[in-house]
N, C-alpha and C positions, 0 to 999 in steps of 0.2 A: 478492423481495429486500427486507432493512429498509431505512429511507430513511436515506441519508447524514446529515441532522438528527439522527438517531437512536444517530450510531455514535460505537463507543470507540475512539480513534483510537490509536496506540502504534506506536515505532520499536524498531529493531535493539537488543538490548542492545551490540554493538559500536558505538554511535553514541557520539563522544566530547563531544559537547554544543555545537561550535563554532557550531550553528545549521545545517549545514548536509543537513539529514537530510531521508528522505522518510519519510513516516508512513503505516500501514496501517490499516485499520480492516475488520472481518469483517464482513457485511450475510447473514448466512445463506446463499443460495444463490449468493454472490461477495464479492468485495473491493473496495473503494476505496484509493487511495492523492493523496497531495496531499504540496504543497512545507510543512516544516514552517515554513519561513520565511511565507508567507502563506497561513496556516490559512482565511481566506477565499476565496481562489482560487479556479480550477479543480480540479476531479478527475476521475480518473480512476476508472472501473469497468467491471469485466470477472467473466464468471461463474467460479464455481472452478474449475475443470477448465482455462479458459485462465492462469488465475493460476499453476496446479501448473506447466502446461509452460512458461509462461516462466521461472520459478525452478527448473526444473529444467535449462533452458538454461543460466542464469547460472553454476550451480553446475557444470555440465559444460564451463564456458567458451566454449558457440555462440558466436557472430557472426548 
């Protein structure tokens, strides 16, 4: 996976810029996501294939 230091980070083009958004960034063999509000934070990473099925959850409306 590339190192989080390394990544291009980018939100939803639905994000209407109130600051409240989460930001995603691609690391080759998975994603990281972080609060856009402090870009220094914590993040989050998980390998692709866990990323597909939670967003495919979201999209399906799971719980």
């Amino acid at each position: 996976m590339k190192r989080v230091d390394d990544a291009e980070w980018f939100k939803s083009s639905h994000s209407n810029g109130n600051g409240n958004c989460v930001e995603v960034a691609h690391l080759g063999a998975g994603v990281a996501v972080r609060d856009s509000k402090v870009q220094a934070g914590p993040v989050l990473t998980c390998a692709a294939g866990g990323w597909r099925a939670f967003i495919g959850s979201v999209v399906r409306g799971e719980r």
